[in-house]
N, C-alpha and C positions, 0 to 999 in steps of 0.2 A: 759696463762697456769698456772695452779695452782699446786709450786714443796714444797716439803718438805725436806728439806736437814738433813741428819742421818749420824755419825759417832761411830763405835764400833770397842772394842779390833781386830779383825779381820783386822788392818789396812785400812781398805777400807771408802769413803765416799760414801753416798749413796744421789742419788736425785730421788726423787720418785712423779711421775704424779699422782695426788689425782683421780686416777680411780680404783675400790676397786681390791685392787692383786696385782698391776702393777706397776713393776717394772720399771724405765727408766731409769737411769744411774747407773753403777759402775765403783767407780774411784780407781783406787788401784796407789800407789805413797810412802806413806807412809810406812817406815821402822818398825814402831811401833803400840799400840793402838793410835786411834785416840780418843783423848780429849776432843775438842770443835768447836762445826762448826757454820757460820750466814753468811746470802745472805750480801750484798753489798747493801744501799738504793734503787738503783734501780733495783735491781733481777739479773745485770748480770755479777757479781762474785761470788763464794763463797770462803769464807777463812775455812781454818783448822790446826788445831793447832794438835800437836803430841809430844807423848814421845819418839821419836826418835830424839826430840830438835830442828825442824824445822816449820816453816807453808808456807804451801801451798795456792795457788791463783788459783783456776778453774774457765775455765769456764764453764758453765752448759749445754752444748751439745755433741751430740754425738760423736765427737773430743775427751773430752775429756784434751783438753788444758790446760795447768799448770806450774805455774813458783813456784819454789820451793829457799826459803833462810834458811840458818842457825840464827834462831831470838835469842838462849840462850844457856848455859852452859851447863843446865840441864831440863828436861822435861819442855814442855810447859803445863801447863795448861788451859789457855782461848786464844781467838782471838776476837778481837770484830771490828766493824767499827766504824767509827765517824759519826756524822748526814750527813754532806757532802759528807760521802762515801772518802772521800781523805787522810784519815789517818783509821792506825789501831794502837790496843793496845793491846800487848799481856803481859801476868801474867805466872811466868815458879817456877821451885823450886830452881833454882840460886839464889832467893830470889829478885827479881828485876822486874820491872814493866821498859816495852821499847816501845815508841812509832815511830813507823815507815811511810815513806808515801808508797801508796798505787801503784803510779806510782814508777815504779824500784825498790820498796821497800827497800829507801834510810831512815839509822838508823837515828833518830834526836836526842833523847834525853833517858837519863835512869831515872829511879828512883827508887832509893835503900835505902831508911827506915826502909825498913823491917827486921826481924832477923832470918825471918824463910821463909817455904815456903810460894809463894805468888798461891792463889784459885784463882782468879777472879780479873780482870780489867773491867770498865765499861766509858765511854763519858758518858758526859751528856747531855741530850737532845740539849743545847745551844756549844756544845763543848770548853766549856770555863773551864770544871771540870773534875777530874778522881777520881775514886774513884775505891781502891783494898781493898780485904782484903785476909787475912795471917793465917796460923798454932801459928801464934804469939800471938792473940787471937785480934789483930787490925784490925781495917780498917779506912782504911786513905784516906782522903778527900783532894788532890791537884789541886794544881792549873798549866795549864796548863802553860800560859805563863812566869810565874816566876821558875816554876819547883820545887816550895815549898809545903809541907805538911800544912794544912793551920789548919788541925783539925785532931784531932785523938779519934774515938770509941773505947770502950772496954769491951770485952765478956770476962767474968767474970768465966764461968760454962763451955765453951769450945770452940769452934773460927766458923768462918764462912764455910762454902764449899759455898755460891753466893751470890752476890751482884746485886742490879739494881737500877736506878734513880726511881724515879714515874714520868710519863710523863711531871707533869709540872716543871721539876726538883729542886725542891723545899725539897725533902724528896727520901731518900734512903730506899730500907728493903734487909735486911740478914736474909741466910736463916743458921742455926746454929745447930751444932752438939750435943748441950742441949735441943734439939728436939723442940723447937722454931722459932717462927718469928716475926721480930721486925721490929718498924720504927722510924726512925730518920728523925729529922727534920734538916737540915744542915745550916738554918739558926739562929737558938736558939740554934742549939747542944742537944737538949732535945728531948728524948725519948718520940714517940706520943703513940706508940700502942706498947702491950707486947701479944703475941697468942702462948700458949702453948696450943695447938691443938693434937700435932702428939705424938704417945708413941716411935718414932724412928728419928735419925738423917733425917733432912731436908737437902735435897741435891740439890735440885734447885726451884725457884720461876719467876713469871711472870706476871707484868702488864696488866691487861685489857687496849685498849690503851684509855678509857673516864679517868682513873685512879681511877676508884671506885671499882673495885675488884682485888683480887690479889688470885691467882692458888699458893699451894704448892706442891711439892714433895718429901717423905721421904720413910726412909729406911722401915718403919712400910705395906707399901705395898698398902698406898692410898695419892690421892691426897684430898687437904681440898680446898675447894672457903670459901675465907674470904670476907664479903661485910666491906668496908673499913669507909664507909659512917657511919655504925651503928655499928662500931667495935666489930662484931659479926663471928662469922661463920656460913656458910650457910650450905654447905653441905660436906658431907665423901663419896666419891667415889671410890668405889672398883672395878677397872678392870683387876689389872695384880694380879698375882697368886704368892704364897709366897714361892718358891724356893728359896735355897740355890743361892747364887751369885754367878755366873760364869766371865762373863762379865756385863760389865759400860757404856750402851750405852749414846749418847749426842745431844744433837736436836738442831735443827738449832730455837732461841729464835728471829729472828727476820722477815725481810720481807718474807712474802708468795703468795706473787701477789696477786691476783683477785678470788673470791668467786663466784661461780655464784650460784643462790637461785635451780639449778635443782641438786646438788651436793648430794648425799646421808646422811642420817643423820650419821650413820654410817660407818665407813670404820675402815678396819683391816687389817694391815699390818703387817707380820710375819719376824721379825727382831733378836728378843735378846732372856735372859734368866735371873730370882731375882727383888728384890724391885722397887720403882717408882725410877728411877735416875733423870727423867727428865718432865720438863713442859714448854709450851709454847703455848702463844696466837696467834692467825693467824692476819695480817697486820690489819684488819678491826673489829677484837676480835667476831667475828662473828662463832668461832670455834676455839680451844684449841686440842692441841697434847699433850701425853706423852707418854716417852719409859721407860722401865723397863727391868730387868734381864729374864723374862717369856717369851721372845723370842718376844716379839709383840709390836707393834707402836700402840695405840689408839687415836682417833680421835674425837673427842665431839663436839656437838652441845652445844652451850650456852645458846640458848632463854635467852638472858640478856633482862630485860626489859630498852634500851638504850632511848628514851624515856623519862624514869622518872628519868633518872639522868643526860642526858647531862646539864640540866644547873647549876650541882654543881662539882668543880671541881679544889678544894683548900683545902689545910689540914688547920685546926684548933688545938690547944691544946687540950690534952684529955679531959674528963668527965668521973666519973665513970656512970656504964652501968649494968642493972643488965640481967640475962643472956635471950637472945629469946626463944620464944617458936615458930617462924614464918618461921622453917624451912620444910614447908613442898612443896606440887607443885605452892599452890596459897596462896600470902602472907593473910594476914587478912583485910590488905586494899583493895583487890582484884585486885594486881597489878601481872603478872605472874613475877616467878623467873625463877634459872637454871635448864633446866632440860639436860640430859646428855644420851647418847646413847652411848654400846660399847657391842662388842661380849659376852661379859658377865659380863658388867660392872651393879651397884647395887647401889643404893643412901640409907644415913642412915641421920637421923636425927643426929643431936649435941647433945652430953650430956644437960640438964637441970643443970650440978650441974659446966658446962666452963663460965669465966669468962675473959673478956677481958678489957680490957681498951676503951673506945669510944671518935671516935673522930670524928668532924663534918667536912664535906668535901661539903661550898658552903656556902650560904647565911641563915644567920641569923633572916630571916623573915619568921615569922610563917606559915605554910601552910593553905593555905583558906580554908573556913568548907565545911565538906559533905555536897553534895547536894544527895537530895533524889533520890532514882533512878527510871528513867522511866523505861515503859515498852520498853520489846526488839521488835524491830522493823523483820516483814520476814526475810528481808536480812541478817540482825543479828545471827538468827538462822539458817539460812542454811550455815552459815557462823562457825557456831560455828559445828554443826552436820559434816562439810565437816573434819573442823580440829579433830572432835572425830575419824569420820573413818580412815584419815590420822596417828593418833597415833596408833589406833587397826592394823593397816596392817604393821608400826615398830614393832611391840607386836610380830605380827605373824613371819617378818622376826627374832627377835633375837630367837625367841623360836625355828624356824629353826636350827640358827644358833650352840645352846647351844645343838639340838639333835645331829646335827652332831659332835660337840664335845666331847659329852658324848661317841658317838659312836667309837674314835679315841681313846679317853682315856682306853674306854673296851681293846680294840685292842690291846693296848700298855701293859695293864694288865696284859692280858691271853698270849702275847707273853714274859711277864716277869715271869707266872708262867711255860711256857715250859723251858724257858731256866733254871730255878732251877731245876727243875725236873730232866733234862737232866744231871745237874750239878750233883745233889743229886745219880744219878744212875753211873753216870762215880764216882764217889766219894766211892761210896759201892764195885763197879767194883777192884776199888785199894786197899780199906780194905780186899776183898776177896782173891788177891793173896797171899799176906804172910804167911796169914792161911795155903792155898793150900801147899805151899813150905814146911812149919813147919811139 
C-alpha cells in the first residue's frame, strides 16, 4: 500500500492512502502543531515530532498505536530515522541535537554545539554521520561515535530551515533563508554548487534517490527541480496558491512503499493553507510530494529520464557553467525531462539571465558520437501516438479539474459579496437610528 505521512499545526498526523481524496488515518496525540514526520525504513512506524516537546511512534493502522517520550526542553523541530531504522535523531530549540533508540526509546547521547535553535538533524546514509543545522547560521557535521563536531559550515546571509545527506553521502545541501540552495562536499569542506533560484526563503529540499536531482521548496510559492549533473535548473513549478500563511504543514521526506505504474498522474489532497513548506521524493523518486499553506498536498509525476543517468552518480568540484536554454519538455539531445502534473500546477522555463555553479556527477569520459537516426519503426509509432493520446486525456482531466475550481472560487466570491452587502445594509441600519432619535 502506498501512504503518505502529513503533519500540520492542527496537531494531528495524517496517513493518507494515495487513492485520489482518501483519506486513511488520523492520528491525534499531540498537544501542539505537529513539526516533522518520516516512516521508519521499513514502513512500519512513523515518528513525529511536536512543539509540545515530545515525539511520537505510530503505528500506521487503524489502531492507531502510539508510544509517546518527552525528547527536549523546548519544541521539537525534526525526527528523522537512521538507515537501520534502530535509532532516531531529533533537532528541538533547547539548542541540542539527541539521539535516541527506537526500541523503548532509551536516550543515548546529546549534542550541544549549538547557540541557538537547532532546524534539522539528519544520518547519513552509512550512519556513521549527523549532520544539523541552527538559527546560529551553522551546520555541523558530527561524528557519531566519538560525539564530536568534526566540521562546521557557515551561512553567512542568513541560516538553514533543512538539511540532507545526497544519497551517496558524500555531500550535503541546505536549504536557506537567503533564498538559496547549496552543496557541500564534506570531504573537501568546499562548496560544490551555489543555486540562487527562489525570490523567497527555502524551507525544505529533497534528493532524487539516483542523487542527480534535487526538489526545492520556498516561501516564494514554487518548487525549482535542480538537475545536479549540469548544475542547472530545470524547472519552476507553480501549484499552491499564494495566501497569506496560516499554518506550516510537513511531509513525511522518506519511505513511501511501493508505486504501482496504474497509480494516477495526478492526485490532490486537500490538507493546508500559504507558501511551498514542503517537498519530498517517493522511495523509488518515481513521484515527488509537496504541501503548502493553500490547503493542499500535491502529488507529481517525475518522468525523470532514470536511464540516462543511472550510471553517474559522484559529485565532482565545480566548473563554471553558462546558463541552459534546455528547459523545456524535450531536451535538445532528445532525451525526455520532468514533466509534472497537479490540479493547477504550471511549468515555467528558468530565467536565461540564472547562473549556477556546475558540477559533474559521474565519469569523466566523453560521451560517444551521435549516431544518425533511423527510421521509426510501426511499433514505435503506435507507441508514441498511444502516449500522445495518453497526455491529451491528462489535459482533458486537469481542465476538468481547474473548471471546477473556477467554479468553487465563483461561489466563494458571490458568497463574499452577500455577506458585505448584508454588512453594508446592517451598517446604514445603525447610522439611521441616531438621525431618527435627533
Amino acid at each position: 500500500m502506498k501512504q503518505i505521512a502529513t503533519g500540520s499545526a492542527d496537531s494531528c498526523v495524517m496517513i493518507w492512502n494515495m487513492k485520489p481524496q482518501s483519506r486513511a488515518y488520523r492520528f491525534d496525540g499531540h498537544k501542539d502543531a505537529v513539526t516533522s514526520v518520516q516512516f521508519s525504513p521499513s514502513g512500519h512506524l512513523v515518528a513525529s515530532a511536536s512543539r509540545d516537546k515530545t515525539v511520537r511512534l505510530w503505528v500506521p493502522s487503524l489502531k492507531a498505536e502510539s508510544t509517546s517520550f518527552r525528547a527536549h526542553t523546548a519544541s521539537v523541530r525534526s525526527v528523522s530515522f537512521s538507515g537501520d531504522g534502530q535509532s532516531l535523531v531529533t533537532a528541538s530549540d533547547d539548542k541540542t541535537v539527541k539521539v535516541w533508540t527506537v526500541h523503548r526509546q532509551k536516550f543515548l547521547f546529546s549534542l550541544n554545539q549549538h547557540i541557538n535553535w537547532v532546524r534539522c538533524a539528519r544520518f547519513s546514509p552509512d550512519d556513521r554521520l549527523i549532520v544539523s543545522t541552527s538559527d546560529d547560521k551553522t551546520i555541523k557535521l558530527w561524528d557519531k561515535n566519538s560525539r564530536e563536531c568534526i566540521h562546521s559550515f557557515y551561512e553567512y546571509a542568513g541560516y538553514s530551515n533543512h538539511v540532507e545527506f545526497h544519497p551517496s553521502g558524500t555531500c550535503i545541501a541546505a536549504a536557506s533563508t537567503d533564498h538559496s540552495v547549496k552543496v557541500w562536499d564534506i570531504r573537501t569542506h568546499k562548496m560544490l554548487q551555489h543555486y540562487q533560484v527562489h525570490s523567497g526563503v527555502v524551507n525544505s529540499l529533497s534528493f532524487h534517490p539516483n542523487g542527480n536531482f534535487l526538489i526545492s521548496a520556498s516561501g516564494d510559492s514554487t518548487l525549482k527541480i535542480l538537475d545536479l549533473l549540469e548544475g542547472k535548473l530545470l524547472y519552476t513549478l507553480h501549484g499552491h496558491q499564494d495566501f497569506q500563511e496560516s499554518r506550516r504543514p510537513t511531509l513525511c521526506d522518506s519511505s513511501w512503499g511501493c508505486w504501482k505504474e496504474t497509480l494516477p498522474l495526478s492526485v490532490v489532497l486537500l490538507l493546508f493553507s500559504g507558501p511551498v513548506t514542503c517537498s519530498a521524493f517517493s522511495k523509488n523518486g518515481e513521484f515527488f510530494a509537496s504541501g503548502g499553506n493553500d490547503e493542499q498536498l500535491l502529488v507529481w509525476k517525475t518522468n525523470f529520464d532514470i536511464c540516462e543517468t543511472q550510471h553517474r552518480s559522484s559529485l565532482h568540484p565545480p566548473q563554471q557553467s553558462q546558463p541552459s536554454e534546455a528547459a523545456a519538455v524535450t531536451r535538445a539531445d532528445g532525451h525526455s525531462v520532468p514533466r509534472s502534473h497537479s490540479r493547477n500546477g504550471t511549468i515555467q522555463r528558468p530565467g536565461q539571465s540564472q547562473t549556477q555553479r556546475k558540477v559533474c556527477l559521474g565519469s569523466s569520459t566523453p560521451p560517444p558520437p551521435s549516431q544518425p537516426l533511423e527510421p521509426a519503426s510501426e511499433g514505435a509509432l503506435s507507441s508514441t501516438l498511444g502516449h500522445i493520446i495518453g497526455q491529451l486525456d491528462i489535459l482533458t482531466q486537469t481542465v476538468s479539474i481547474l473548471e471546477q475550481r473556477l467554479t468553487l472560487t465563483e461561489d466563494k466570491l458571490k458568497e463574499c459579496l452577500e455577506n458585505q452587502m448584508e454588512l453594508s445594509a446592517l451598517l446604514q441600519t445603525r447610522n439611521q437610528e441616531p438621525a431618527s432619535r435627533d
